[in-house]
Biopython code that builds the backbone (N, CA, C, O; Angstrom):
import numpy as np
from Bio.PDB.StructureBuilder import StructureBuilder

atoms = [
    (1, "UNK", "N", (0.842, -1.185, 0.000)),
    (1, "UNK", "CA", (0.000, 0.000, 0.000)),
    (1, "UNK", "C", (0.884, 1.244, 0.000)),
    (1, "UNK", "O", (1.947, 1.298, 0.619)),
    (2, "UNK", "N", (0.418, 2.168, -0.678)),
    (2, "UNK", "CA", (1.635, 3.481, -0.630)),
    (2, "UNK", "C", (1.025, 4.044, 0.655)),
    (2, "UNK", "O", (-0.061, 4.018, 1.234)),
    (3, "UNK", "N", (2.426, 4.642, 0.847)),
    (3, "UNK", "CA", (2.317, 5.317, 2.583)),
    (3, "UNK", "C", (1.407, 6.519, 2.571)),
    (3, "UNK", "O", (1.149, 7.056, 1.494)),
    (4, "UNK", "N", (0.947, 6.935, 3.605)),
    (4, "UNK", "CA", (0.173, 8.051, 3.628)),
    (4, "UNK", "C", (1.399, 8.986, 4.038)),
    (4, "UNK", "O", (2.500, 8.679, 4.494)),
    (5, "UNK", "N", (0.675, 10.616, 3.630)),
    (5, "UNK", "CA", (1.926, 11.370, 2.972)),
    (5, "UNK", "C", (2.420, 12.004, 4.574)),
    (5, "UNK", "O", (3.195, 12.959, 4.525)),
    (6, "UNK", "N", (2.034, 11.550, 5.848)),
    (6, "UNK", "CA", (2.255, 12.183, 7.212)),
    (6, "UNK", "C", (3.871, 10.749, 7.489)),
    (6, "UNK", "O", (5.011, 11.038, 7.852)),
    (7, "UNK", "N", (3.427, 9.573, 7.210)),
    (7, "UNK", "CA", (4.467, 8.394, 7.186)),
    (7, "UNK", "C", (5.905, 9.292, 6.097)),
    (7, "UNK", "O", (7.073, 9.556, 6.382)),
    (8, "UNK", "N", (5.147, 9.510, 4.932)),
    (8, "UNK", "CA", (6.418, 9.494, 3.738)),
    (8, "UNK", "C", (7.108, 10.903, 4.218)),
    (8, "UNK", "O", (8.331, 10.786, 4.142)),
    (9, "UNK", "N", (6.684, 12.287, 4.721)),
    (9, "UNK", "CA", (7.022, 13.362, 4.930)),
    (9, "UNK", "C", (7.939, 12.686, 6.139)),
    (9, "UNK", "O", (9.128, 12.725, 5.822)),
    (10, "UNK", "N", (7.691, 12.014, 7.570)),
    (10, "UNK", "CA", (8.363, 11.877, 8.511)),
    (10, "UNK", "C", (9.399, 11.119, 8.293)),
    (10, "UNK", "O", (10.246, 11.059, 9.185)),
    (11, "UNK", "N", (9.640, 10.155, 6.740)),
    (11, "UNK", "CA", (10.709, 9.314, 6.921)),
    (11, "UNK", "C", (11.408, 10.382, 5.678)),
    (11, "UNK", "O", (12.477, 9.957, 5.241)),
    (12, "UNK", "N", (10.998, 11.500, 5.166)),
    (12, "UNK", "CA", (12.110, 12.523, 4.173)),
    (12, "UNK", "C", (12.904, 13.315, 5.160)),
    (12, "UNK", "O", (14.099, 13.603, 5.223)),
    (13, "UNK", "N", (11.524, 13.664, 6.158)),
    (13, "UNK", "CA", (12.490, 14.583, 8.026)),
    (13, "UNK", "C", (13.684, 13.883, 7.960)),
    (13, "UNK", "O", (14.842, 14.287, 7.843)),
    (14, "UNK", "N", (13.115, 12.523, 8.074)),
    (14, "UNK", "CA", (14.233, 11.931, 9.043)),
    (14, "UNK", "C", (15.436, 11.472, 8.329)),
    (14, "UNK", "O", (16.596, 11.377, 8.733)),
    (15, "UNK", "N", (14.857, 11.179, 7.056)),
    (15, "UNK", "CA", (16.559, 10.728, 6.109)),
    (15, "UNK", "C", (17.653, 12.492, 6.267)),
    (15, "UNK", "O", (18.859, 12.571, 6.501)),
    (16, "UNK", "N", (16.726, 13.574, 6.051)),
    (16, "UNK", "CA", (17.448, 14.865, 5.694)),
    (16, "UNK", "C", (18.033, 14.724, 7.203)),
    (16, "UNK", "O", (19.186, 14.293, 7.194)),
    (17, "UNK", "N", (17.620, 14.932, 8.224)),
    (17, "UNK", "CA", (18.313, 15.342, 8.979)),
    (17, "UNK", "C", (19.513, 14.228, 9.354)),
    (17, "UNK", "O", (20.606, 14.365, 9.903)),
    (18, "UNK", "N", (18.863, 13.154, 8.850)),
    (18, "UNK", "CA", (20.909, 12.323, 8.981)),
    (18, "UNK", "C", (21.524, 12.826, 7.693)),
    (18, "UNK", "O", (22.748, 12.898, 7.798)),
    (19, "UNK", "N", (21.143, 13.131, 6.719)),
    (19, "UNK", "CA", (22.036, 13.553, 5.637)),
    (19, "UNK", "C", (22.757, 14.963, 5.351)),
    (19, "UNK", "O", (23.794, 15.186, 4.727)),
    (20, "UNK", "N", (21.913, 15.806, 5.977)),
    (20, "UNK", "CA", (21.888, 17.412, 6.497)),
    (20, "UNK", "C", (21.646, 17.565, 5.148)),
    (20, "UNK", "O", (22.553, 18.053, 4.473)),
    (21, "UNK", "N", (20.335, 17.165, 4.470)),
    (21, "UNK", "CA", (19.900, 18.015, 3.517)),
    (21, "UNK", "C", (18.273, 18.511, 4.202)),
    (21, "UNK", "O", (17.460, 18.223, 5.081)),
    (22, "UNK", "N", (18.561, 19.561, 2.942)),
    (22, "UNK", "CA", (17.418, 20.715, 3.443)),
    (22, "UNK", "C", (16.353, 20.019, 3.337)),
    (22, "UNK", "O", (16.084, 19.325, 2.357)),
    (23, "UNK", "N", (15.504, 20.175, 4.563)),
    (23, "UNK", "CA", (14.236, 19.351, 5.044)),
    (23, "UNK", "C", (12.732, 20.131, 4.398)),
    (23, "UNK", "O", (11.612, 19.700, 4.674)),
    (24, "UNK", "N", (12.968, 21.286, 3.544)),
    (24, "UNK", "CA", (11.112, 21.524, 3.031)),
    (24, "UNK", "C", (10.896, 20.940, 1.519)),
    (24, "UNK", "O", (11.535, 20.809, 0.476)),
    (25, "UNK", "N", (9.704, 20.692, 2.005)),
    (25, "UNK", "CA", (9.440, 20.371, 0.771)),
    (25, "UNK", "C", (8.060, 20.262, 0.275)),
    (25, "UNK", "O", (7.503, 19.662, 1.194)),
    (26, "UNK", "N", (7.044, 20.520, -0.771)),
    (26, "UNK", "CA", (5.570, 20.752, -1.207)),
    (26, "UNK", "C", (5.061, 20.163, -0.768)),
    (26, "UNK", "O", (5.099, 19.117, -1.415)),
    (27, "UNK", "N", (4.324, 20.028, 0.271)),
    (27, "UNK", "CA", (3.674, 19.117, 1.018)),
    (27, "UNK", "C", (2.349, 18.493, 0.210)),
    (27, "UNK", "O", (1.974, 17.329, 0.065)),
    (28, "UNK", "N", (1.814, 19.743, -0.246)),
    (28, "UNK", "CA", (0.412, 19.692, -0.820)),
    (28, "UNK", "C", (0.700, 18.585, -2.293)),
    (28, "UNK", "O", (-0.061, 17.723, -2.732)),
    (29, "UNK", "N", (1.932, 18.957, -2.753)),
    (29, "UNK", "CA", (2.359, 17.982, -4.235)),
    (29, "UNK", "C", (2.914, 16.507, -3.914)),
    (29, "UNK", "O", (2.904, 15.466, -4.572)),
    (30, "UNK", "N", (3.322, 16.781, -2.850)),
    (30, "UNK", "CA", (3.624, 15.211, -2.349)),
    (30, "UNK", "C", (2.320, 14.412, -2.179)),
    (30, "UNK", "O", (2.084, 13.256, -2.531)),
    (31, "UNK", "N", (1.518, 15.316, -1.545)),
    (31, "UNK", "CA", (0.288, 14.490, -1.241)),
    (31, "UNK", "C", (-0.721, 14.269, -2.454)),
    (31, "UNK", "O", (-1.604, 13.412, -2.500)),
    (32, "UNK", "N", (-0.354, 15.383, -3.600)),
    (32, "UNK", "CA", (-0.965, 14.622, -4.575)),
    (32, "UNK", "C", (-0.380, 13.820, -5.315)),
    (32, "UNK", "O", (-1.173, 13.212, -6.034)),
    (33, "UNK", "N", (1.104, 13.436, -5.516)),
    (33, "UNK", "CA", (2.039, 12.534, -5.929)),
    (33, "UNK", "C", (1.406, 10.820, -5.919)),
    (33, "UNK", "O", (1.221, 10.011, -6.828)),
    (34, "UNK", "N", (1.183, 10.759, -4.316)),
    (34, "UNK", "CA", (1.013, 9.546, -3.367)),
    (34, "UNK", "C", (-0.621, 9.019, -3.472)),
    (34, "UNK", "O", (-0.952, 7.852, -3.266)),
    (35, "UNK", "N", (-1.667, 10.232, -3.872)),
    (35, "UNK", "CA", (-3.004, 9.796, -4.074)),
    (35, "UNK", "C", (-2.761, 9.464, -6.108)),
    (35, "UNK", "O", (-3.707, 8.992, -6.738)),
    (36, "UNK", "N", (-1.629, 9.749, -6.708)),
    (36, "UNK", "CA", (-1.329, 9.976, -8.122)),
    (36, "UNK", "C", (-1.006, 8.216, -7.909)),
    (36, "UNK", "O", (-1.667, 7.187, -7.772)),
    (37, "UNK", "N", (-0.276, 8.423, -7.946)),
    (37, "UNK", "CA", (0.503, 6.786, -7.069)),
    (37, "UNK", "C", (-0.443, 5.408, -6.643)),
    (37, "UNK", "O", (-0.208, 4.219, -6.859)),
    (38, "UNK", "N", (-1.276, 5.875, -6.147)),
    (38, "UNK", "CA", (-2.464, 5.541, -6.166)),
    (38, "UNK", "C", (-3.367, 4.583, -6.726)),
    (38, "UNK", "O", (-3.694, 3.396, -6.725)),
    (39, "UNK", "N", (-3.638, 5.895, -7.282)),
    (39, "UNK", "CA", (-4.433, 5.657, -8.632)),
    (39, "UNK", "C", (-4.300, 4.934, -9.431)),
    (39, "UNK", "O", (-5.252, 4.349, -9.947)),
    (40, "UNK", "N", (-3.304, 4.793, -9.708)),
    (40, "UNK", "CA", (-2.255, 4.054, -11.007)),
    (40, "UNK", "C", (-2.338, 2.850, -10.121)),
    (40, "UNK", "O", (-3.139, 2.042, -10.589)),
    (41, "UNK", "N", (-1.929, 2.554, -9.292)),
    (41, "UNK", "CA", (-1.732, 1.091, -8.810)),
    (41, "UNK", "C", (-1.036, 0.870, -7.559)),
    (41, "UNK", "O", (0.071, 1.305, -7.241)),
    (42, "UNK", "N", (-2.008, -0.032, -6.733)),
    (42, "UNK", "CA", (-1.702, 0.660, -4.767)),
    (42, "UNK", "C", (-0.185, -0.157, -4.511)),
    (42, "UNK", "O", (0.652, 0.481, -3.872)),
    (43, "UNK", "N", (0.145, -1.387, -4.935)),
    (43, "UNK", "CA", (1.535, -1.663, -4.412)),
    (43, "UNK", "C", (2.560, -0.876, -5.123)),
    (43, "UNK", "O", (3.353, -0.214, -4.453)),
    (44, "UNK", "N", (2.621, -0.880, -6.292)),
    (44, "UNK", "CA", (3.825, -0.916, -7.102)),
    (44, "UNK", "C", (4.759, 0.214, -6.798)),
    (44, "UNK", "O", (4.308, 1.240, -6.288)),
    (45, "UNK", "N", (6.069, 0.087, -7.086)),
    (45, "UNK", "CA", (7.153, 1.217, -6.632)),
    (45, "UNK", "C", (7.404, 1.965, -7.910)),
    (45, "UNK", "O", (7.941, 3.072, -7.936)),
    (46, "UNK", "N", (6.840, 1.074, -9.350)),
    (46, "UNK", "CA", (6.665, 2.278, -10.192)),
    (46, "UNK", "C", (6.008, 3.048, -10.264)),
    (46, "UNK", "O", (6.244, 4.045, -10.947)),
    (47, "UNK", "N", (4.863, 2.865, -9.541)),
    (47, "UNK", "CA", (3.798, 3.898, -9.311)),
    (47, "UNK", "C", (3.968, 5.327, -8.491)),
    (47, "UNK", "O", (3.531, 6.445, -8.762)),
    (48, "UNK", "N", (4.665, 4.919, -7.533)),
    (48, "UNK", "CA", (5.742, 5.749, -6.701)),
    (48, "UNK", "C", (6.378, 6.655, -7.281)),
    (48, "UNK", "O", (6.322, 7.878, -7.409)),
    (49, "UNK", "N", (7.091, 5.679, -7.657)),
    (49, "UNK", "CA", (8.588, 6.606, -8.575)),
    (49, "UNK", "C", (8.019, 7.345, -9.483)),
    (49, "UNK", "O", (8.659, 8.394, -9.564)),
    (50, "UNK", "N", (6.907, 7.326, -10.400)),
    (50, "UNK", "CA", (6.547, 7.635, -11.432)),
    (50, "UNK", "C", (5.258, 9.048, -10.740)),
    (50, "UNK", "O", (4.864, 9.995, -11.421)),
    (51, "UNK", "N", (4.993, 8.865, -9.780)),
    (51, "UNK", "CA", (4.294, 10.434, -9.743)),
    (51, "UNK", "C", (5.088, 11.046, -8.701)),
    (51, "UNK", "O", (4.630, 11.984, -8.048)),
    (52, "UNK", "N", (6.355, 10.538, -8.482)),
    (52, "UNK", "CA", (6.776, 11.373, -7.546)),
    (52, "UNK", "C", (7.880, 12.200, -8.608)),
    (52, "UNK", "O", (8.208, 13.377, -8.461)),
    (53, "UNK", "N", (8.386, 11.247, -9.755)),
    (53, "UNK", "CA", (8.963, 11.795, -10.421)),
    (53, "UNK", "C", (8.317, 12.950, -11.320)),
    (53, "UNK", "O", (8.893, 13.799, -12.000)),
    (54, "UNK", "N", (7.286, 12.784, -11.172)),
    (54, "UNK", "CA", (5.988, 14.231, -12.229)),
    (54, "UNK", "C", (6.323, 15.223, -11.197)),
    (54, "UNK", "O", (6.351, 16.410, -11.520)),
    (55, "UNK", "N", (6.541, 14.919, -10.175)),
    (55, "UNK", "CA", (6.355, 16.268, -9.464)),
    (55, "UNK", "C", (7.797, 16.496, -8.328)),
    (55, "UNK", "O", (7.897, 16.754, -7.129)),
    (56, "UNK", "N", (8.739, 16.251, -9.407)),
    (56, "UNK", "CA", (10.142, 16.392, -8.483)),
    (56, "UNK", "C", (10.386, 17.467, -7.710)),
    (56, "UNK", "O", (10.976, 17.363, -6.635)),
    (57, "UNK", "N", (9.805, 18.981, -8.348)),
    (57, "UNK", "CA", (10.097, 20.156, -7.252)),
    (57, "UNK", "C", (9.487, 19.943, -6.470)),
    (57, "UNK", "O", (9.729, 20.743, -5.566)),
    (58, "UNK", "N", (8.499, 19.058, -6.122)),
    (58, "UNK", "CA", (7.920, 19.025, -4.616)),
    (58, "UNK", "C", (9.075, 18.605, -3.343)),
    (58, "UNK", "O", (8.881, 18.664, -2.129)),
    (59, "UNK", "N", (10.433, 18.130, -4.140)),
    (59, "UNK", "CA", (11.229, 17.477, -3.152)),
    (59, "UNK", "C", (12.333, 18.724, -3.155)),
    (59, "UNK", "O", (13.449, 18.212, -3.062)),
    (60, "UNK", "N", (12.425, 20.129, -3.226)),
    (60, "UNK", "CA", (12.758, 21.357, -3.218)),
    (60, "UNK", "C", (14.222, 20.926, -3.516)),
    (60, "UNK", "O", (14.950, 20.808, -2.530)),
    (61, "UNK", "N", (14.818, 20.642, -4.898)),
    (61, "UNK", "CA", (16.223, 20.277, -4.803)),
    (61, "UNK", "C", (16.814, 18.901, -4.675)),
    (61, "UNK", "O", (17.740, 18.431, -5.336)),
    (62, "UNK", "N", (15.940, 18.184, -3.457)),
    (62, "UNK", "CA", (16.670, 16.600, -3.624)),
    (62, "UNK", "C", (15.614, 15.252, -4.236)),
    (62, "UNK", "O", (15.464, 14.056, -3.990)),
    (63, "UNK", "N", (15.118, 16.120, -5.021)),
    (63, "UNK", "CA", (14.532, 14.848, -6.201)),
    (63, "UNK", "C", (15.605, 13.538, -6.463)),
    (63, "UNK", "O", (15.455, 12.347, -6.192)),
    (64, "UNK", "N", (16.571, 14.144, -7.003)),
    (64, "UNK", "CA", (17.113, 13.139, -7.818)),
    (64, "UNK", "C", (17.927, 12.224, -6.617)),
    (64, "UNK", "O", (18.597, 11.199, -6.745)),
    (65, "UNK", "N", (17.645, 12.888, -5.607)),
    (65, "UNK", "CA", (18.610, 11.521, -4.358)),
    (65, "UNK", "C", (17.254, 11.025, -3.360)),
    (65, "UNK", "O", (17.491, 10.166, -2.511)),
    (66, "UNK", "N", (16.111, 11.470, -3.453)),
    (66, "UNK", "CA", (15.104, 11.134, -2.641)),
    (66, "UNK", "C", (14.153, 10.202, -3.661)),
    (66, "UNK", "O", (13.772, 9.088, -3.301)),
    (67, "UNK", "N", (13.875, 10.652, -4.708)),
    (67, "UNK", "CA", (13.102, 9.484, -5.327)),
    (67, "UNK", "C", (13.125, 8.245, -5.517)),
    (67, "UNK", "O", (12.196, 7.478, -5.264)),
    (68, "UNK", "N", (14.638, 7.832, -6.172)),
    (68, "UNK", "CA", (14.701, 6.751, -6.004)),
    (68, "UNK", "C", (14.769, 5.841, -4.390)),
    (68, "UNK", "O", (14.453, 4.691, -4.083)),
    (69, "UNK", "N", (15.315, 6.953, -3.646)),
    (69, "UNK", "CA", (15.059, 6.042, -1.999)),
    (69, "UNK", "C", (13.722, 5.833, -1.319)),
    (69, "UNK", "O", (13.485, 4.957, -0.487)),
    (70, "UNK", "N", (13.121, 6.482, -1.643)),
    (70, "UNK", "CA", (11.178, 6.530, -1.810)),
    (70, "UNK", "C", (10.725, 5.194, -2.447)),
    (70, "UNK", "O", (10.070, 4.461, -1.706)),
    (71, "UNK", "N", (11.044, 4.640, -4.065)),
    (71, "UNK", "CA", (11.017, 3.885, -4.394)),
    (71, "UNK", "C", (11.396, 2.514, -4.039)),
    (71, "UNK", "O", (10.648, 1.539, -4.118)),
    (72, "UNK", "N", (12.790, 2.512, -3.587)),
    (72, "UNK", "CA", (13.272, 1.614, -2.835)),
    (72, "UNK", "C", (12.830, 1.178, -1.651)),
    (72, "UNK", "O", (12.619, 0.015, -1.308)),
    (73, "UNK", "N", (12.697, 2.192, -1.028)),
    (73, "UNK", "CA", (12.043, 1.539, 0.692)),
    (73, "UNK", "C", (10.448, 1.012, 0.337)),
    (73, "UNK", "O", (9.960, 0.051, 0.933)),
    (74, "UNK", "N", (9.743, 1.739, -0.666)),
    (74, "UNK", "CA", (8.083, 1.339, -0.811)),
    (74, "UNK", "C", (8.515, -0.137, -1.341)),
    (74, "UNK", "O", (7.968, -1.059, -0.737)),
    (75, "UNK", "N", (9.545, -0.552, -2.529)),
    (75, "UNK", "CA", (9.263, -2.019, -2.658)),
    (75, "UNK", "C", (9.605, -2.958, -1.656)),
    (75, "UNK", "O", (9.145, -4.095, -1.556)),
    (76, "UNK", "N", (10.783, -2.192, -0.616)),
    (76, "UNK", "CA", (11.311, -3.624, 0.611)),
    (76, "UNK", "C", (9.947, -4.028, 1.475)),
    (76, "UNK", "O", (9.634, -5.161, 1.842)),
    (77, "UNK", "N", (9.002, -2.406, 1.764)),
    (77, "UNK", "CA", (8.454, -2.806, 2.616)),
    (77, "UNK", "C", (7.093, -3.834, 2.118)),
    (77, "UNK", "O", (6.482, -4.493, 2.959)),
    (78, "UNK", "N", (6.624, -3.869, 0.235)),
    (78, "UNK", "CA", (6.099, -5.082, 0.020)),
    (78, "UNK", "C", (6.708, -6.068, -0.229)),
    (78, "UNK", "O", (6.279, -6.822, -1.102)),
    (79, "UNK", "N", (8.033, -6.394, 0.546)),
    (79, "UNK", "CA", (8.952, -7.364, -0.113)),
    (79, "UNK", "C", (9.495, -7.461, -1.308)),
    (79, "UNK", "O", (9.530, -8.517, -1.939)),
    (80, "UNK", "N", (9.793, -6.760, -1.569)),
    (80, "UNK", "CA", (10.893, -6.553, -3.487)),
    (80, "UNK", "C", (11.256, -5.829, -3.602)),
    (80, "UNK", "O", (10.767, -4.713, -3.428)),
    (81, "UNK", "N", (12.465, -6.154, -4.011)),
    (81, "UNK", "CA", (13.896, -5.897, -4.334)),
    (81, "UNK", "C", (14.173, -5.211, -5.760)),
    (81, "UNK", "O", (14.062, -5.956, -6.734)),
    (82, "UNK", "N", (14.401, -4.338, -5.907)),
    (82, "UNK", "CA", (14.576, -3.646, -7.011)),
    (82, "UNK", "C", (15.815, -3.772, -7.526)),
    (82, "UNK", "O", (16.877, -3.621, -6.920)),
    (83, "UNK", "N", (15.618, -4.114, -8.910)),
    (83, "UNK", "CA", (17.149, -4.122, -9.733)),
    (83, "UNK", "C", (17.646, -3.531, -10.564)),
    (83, "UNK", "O", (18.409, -3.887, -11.461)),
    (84, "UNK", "N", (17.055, -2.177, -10.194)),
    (84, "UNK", "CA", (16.725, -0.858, -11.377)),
    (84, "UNK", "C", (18.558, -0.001, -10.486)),
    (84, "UNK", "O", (18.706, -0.224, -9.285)),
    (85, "UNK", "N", (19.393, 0.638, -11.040)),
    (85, "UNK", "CA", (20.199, 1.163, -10.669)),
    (85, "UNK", "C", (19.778, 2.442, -10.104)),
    (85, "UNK", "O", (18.609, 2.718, -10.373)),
    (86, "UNK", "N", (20.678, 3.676, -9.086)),
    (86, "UNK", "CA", (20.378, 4.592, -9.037)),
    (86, "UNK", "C", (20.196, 5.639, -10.308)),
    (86, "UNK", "O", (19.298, 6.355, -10.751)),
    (87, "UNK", "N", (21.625, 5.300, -10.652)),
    (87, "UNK", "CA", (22.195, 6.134, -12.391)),
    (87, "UNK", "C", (20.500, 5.483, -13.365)),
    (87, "UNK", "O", (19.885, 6.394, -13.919)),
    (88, "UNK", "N", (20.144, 4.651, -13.448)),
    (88, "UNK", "CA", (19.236, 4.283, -14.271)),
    (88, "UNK", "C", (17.946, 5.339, -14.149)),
    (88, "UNK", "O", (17.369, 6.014, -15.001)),
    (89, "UNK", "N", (17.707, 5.148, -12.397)),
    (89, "UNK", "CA", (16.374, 5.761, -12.630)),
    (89, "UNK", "C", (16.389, 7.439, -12.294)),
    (89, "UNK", "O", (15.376, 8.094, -12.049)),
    (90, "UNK", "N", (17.958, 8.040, -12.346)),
    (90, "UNK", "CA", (18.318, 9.411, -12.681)),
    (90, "UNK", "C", (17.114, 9.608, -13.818)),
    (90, "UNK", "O", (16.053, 10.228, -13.895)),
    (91, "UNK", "N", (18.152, 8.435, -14.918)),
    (91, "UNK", "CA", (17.454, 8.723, -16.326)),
    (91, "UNK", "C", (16.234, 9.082, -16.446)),
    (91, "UNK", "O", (15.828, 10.110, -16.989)),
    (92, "UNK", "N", (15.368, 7.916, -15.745)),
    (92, "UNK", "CA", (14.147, 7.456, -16.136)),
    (92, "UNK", "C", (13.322, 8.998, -15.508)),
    (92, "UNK", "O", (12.719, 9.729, -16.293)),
    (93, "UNK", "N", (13.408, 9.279, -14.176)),
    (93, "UNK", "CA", (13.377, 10.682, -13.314)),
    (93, "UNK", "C", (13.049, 11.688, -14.230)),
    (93, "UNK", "O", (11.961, 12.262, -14.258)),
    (94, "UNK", "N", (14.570, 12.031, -15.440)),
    (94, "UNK", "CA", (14.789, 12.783, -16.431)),
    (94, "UNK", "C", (13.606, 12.710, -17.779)),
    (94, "UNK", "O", (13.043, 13.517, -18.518)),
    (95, "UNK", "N", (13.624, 11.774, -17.647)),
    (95, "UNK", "CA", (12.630, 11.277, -19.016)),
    (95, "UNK", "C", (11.342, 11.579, -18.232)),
    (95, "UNK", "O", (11.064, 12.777, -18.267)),
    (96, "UNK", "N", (10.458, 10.798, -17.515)),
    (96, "UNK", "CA", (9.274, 11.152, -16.541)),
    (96, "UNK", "C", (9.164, 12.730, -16.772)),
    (96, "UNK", "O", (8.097, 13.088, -17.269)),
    (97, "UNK", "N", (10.085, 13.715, -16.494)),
    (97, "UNK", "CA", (10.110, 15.126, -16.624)),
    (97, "UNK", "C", (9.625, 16.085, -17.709)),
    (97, "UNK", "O", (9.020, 17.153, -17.803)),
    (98, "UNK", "N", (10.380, 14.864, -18.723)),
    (98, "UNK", "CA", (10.310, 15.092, -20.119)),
    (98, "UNK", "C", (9.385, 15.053, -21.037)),
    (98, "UNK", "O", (9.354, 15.499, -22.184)),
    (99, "UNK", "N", (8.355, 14.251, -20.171)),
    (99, "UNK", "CA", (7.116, 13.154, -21.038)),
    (99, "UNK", "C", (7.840, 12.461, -22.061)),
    (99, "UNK", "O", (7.305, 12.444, -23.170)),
    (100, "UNK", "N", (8.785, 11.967, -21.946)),
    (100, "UNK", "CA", (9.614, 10.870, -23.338)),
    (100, "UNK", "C", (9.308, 9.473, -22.505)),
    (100, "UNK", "O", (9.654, 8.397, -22.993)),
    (101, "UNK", "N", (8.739, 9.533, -21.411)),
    (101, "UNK", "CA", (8.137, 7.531, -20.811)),
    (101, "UNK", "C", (7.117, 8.249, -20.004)),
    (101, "UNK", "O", (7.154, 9.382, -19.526)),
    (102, "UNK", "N", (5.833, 6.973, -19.944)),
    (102, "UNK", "CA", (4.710, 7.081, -19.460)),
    (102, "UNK", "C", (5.051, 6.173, -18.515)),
    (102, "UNK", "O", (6.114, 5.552, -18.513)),
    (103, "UNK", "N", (4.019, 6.055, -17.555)),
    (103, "UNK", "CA", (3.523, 4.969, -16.753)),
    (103, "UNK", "C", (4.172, 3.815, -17.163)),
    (103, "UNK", "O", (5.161, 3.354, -16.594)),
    (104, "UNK", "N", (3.572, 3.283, -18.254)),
    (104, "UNK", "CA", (3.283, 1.999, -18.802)),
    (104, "UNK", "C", (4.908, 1.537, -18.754)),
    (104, "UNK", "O", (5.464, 0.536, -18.303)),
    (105, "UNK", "N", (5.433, 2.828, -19.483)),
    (105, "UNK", "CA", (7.454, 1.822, -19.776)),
    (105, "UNK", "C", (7.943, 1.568, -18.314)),
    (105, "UNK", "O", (8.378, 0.489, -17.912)),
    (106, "UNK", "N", (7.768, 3.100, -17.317)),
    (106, "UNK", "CA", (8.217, 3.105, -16.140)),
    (106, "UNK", "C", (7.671, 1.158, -15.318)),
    (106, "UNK", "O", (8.465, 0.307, -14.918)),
    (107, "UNK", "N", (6.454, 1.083, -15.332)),
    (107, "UNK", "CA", (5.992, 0.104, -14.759)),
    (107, "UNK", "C", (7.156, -1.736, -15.248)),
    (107, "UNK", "O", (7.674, -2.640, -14.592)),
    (108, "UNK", "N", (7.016, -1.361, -16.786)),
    (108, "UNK", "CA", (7.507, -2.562, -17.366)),
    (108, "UNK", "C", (8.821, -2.509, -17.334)),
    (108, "UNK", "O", (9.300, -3.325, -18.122)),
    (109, "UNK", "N", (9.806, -1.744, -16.618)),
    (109, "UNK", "CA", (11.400, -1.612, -16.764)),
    (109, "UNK", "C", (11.010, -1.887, -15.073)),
    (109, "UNK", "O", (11.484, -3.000, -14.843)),
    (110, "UNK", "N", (10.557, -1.524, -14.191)),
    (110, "UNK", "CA", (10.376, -1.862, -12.614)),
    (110, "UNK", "C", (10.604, -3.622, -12.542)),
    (110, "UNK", "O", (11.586, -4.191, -12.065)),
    (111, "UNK", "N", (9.201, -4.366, -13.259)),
    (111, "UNK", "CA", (9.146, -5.389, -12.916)),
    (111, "UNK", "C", (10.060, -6.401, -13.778)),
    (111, "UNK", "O", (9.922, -7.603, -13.551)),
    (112, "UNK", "N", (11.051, -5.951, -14.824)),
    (112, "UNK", "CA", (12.371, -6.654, -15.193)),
    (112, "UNK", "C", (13.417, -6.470, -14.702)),
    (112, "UNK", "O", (14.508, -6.711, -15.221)),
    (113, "UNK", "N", (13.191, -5.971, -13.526)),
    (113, "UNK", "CA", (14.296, -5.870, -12.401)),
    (113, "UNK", "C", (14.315, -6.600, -11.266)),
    (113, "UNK", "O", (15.223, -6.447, -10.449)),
]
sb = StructureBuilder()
sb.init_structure("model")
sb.init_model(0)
sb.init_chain("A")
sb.init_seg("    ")
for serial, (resi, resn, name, xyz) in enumerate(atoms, 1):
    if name == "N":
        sb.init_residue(resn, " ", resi, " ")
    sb.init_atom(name, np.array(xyz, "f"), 0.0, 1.0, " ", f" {name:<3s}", serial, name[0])
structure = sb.get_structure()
């Protein structure tokens, strides 16, 4: 199930402040990220990755080191293991941004990992 956005905001607190990165971030876009996320499909970590990546300034700056760890922790905690690289899903992040991949590729490059 994707986390509700009071869980996902308290574990971004808590990664920034061991990392000493800057802790604000769109609260209101996160929370529509995670009902986005959703929508699309309640386990999956592409689902995750993929509206959190639509709305990277919501992570004010650390998109590209918070998304994929967002992604990662949502698949351990349904049990799976992702075999998608960090450098990979930079890309994919980049592209998502771009509209050059939808849902659909994001989803089908997740589960060949």
């Amino acid at each position: 199930m994707i986390p509700s956005c009071e869980t996902l905001l308290a574990g971004l607190r808590f990664y920034a402040r061991r990392h000493r990165l800057p802790a604000r971030y769109d609260e209101p876009a996160i929370a529509a990220a995670l009902g986005e996320a959703q929508s699309l499909e309640r386990e999956e970590p592409a689902a995750l990755f993929f509206a959190c990546s639509l709305r990277s300034r919501a992570f004010c700056g650390t998109a590209g080191q918070l998304v994929p760890i967002i992604a990662r922790a949502h698949a351990r905690a349904i049990g799976v293991e992702l075999g998608v690289e960090d450098l990979e899903m930079e890309i994919l992040r980049a592209r998502v941004l771009l509209g050059a991949v939808d849902f659909a590729e994001i989803r089908e490059r997740f589960l060949r990992s």
